[in-house]
N, C-alpha and C positions, 0 to 999 in steps of 0.2 A: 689311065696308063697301066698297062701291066708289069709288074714287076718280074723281074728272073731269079730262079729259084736261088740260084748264088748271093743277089743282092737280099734274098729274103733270110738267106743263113746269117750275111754279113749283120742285117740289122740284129737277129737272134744273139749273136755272140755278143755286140757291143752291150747288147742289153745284160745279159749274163754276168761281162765283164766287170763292167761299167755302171750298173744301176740305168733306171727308165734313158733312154735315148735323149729325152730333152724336156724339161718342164714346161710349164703354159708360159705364153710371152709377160716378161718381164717379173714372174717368179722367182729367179733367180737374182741375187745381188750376191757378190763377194767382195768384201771391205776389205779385207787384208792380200796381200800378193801370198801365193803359193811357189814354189819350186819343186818342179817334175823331174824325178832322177830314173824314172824306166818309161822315155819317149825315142821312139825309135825312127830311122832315118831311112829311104831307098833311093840313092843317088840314082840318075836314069840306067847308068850303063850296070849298075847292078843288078835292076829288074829281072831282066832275060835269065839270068842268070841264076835267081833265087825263087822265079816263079814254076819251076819244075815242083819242084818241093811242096811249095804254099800249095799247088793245084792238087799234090797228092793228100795234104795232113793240115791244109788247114781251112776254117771258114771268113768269110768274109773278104776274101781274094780280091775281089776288084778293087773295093774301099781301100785296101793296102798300096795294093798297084798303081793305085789314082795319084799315092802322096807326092806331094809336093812343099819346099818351105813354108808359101803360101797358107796351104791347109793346116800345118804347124801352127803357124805365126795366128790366123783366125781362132782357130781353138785354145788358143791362150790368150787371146787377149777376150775370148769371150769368157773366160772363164778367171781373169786377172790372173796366171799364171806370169809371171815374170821374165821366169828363166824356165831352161827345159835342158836336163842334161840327153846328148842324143848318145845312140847307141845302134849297134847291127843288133837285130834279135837272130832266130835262128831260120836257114840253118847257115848261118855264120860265112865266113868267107873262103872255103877251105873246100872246092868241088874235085878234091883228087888228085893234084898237082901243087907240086910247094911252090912252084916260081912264081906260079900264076896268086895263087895264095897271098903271099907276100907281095907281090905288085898289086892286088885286091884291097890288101889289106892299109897297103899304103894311099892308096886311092879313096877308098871310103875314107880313112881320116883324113886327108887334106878336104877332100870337100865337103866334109863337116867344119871344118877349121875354116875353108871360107864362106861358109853360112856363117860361123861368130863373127869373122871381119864386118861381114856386111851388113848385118844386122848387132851393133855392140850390145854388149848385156845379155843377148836373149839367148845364146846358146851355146852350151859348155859341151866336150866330149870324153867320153871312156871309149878309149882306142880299141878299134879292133884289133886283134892280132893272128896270125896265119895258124894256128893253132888245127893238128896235134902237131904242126913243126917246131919243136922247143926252139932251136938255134933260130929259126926264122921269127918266132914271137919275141927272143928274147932281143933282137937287133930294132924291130920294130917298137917294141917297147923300150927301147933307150930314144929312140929317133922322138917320137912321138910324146913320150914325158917330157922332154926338155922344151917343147912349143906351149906359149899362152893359149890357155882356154880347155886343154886335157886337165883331166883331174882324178882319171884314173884308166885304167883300163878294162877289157868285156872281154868276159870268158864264156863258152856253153858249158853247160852242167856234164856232158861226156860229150867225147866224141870217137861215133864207132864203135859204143859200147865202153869206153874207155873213161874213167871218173876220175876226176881231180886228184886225189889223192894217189894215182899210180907212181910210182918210183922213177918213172921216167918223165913226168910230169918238175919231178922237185927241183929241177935246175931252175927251174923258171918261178917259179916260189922262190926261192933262194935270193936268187936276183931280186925280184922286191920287195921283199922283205929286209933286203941290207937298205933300198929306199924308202921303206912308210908306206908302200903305194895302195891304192883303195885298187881294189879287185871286185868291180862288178860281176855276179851270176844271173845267166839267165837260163830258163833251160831249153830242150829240146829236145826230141822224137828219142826214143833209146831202140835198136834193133831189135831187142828182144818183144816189143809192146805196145808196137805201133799196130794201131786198128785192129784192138783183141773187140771191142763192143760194135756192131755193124753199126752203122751209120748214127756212130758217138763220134766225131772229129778229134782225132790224138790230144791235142793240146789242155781238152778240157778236163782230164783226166790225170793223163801223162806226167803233162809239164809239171806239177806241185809233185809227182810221186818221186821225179826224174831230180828234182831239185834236194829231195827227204835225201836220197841215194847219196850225192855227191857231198851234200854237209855230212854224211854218216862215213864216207870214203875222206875228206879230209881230218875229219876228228879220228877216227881211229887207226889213220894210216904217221898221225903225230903230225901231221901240217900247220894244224892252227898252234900246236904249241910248239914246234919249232920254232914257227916263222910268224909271234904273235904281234911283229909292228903291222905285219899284212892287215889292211884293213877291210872285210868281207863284205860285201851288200847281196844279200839274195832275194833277188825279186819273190812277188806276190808272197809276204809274210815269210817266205821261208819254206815254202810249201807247206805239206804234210806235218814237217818237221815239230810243229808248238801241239800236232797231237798225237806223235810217234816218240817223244823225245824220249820218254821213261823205256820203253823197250829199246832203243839206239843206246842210252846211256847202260842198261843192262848186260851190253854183250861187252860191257869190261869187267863183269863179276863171271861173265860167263867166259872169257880166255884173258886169264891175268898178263899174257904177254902182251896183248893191246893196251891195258889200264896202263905199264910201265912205259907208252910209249905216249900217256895223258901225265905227265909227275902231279898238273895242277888239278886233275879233277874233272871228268866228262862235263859236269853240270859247267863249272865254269869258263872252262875253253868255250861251249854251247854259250852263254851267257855274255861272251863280246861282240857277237857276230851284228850289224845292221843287217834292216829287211826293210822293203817297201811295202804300200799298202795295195797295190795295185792287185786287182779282182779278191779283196780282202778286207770290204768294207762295211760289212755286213755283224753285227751288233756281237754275234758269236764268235765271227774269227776276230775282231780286234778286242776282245774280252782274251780269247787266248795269247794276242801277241805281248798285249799288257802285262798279264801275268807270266809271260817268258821272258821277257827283256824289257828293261832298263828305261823308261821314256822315252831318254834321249836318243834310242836305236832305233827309230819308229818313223820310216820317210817316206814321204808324200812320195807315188810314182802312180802311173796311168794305163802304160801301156799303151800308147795311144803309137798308129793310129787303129791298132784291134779296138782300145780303151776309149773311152771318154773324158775328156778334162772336164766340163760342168757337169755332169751327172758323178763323176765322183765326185768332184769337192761336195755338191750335194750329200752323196751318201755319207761321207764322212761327218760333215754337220749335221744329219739327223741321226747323230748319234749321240749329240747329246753332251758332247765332250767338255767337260771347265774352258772356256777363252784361252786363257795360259795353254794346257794341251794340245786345244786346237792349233794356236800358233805354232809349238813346238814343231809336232809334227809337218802343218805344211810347209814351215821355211826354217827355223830357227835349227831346226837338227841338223837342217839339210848345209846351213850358213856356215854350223862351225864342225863339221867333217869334213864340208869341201872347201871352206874361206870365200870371201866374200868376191 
C-alpha cells in the first residue's frame, strides 16, 4: 500500500510529538489511570471550517480530520487514560465574525458537554470562547461555567497578533478572576512567523515561542498579579518559557515601570503558573520543567489527536520518575486543580 505524503507527515509529527508511534504488542502495560488535560475535540460541523487553516500550518491533517469520540475513547482506554479534558486547539473558533463566533463557540461546548453525558466520567471541557470578542467570551464564559463537566475554559496564546495581556483583553480576566476559574493556553500561528523555515510546518516551532510571548505579555502587562485567583495552564511545558525565563524576568530591571506593575516578584508570579507535559517528555525538558515549578504544576496532557496517549505515558515512564511523581503528575495534580 502506498502511503500519501500527508499521512507520512502526519505519522512524522505524532512521532516528534508524542514519542515512537506505538511499541511491540503487548510492551506496553499502564497500571495506574492517567488524566489528559490537552485532548482536543473536532465536532463535524467544525471540520470545514478549521481545515483551511490545518491545510495551510499544519501536519498530519487527515489523522485530525478523521477524529472522532470513538478514536478518543480507543486511545485511552488503550493507554488507561481515564479521563480526557477536551478542548478547541487552534485556530479557535473566531473565523471573522463575532456572531458566528459566539454561536461556534456555543456549539463546540454543548457538544463536548454531550460527549460527557454520554459517555459518564470520561470527558470534562475547558470552554471555548469567541475570543478576541471580550463581550462575546465573557457571556459565554458565564453560560458555560455554570454546566457540569466545564472546569475551565480555552484561550489561544494571541489572536491577530494580539497577546493576552493587552488592555483590552483585561475585562475578561477580570471576570475570572472574581471566579477562581482555570484558564487553559494553547497556542497558535502568530502573523508575524508563520512559515519563516521552508518546509518546517509552523507549529513545531512557533507554537512554544508563541506560548513564551503570551506568558511574557500577561506577566508584564500585571495580569497574573492582578487577577492571581486566575488559575493558568500553558500547554506543552510552557513553551520556551523554563528556557527564556531569566531574560523575560530581566526586562523588569530593565524598565522599572513594568517591575511596579509585578509588586510580588517576576520570579514568583512565573512560579504559580500550571503547564502540561505534552510534546515535553523528553528527559531535558522535564529536568527543566521540575526545576521551574512546583511538582504539583506539572500535568499530564497529550495533544492528542496531533499526540499520543501510549507513547507518551511511555515517554514519561522512561523517565525514570520515583512512583509518587509519576502518579502526581498523571492524575493526582490533575485531581486536585480540577476536583474529582
Amino acid at each position: 500500500m502506498i502511503c500519501s505524503r500527508r499521512a507520512m507527515l502526519g505519522g512524522a509529527a505524532a512521532v516528534a510529538l508524542g514519542g515512537s508511534l506505538r511499541a511491540a504488542p503487548g510492551a506496553l502495560h499502564f497500571a495506574t489511570p492517567a488524566i489528559d488535560v490537552h485532548h482536543h475535540f473536532l465536532p463535524p460541523f467544525y471540520k470545514p471550517l478549521a481545515k483551511g487553516w490545518l491545510d495551510k500550518f499544519a501536519t498530519g491533517v487527515d489523522v485530525v480530520i478523521a477524529w472522532t469520540p470513538e478514536t478518543s475513547l480507543a486511545a485511552m482506554d488503550e493507554a488507561n487514560v481515564t479521563r480526557a479534558v477536551l478542548s478547541i486547539s487552534s485556530p479557535g473558533v473566531h473565523f471573522g465574525d463575532d456572531a458566528q463566533a459566539r454561536d461556534l463557540a456555543r456549539q463546540c461546548n454543548d457538544y463536548a458537554l454531550g460527549l460527557a453525558k454520554a459517555h459518564p466520567g470520561r470527558f470534562d471541557l475547558f470552554a471555548a470562547l469567541p475570543m478576541p470578542d471580550v463581550e462575546g467570551a465573557i457571556r459565554e464564559a458565564e453560560r458555560a461555567l455554570a454546566l457540569d463537566g466545564v472546569r475551565g475554559v480555552g484561550l489561544l496564546s494571541n489572536y491577530n497578533g494580539r497577546y493576552l495581556g493587552e488592555p483590552a483583553f483585561r475585562p475578561l480576566f477580570e471576570w475570572l478572576g472574581k471566579r477562581g476559574a482555570i484558564v487553559y493556553v494553547h497556542p497558535t500561528d502568530a502573523p508575524c512567523c508563520a512559515g519563516l523555515v521552508p518546509g518546517l510546518a509552523t507549529p513545531l516551532i512557533e507554537f512554544p515561542v508563541d506560548t513564551g510571548r503570551t506568558i511574557a505579555s500577561l506577566l508584564w502587562s500585571g495580569t497574573f498579579s492582578a487577577f492571581p485567583n486566575v488559575r493558568f495552564i500553558f500547554s506543552h511545558g510552557g513553551g520556551v518559557l523554563p528556557m527564556v525565563a531569566e531574560r523575560v524576568i530581566a526586562m523588569g530591571f530593565v524598565d522599572r515601570s513594568l517591575a511596579a506593575k509585578v509588586p510580588e516578584g517576576a520570579q514568583a508570579a512565573l512560579s504559580r503558573l500550571y503547564v502540561d507535559t505534552a510534546s515535553v517528555t523528553s528527559p531535558p525538558a522535564m529536568a527543566a520543567l521540575t526545576k521551574w515549578l512546583p511538582e504539583g504544576q506539572i500535568l499530564y496532557g497529550t495533544d492528542f489527536p496531533w499526540g499520543t496517549l501510549a507513547a507518551s505515558r511511555a515517554a514519561i515512564a522512561r523517565l525514570g520518575l520515583p512512583g509518587d511523581k509519576l502518579t502526581a503528575i498523571e492524575s493526582r495534580n490533575a485531581l486536585a486543580l480540577l476536583g474529582s
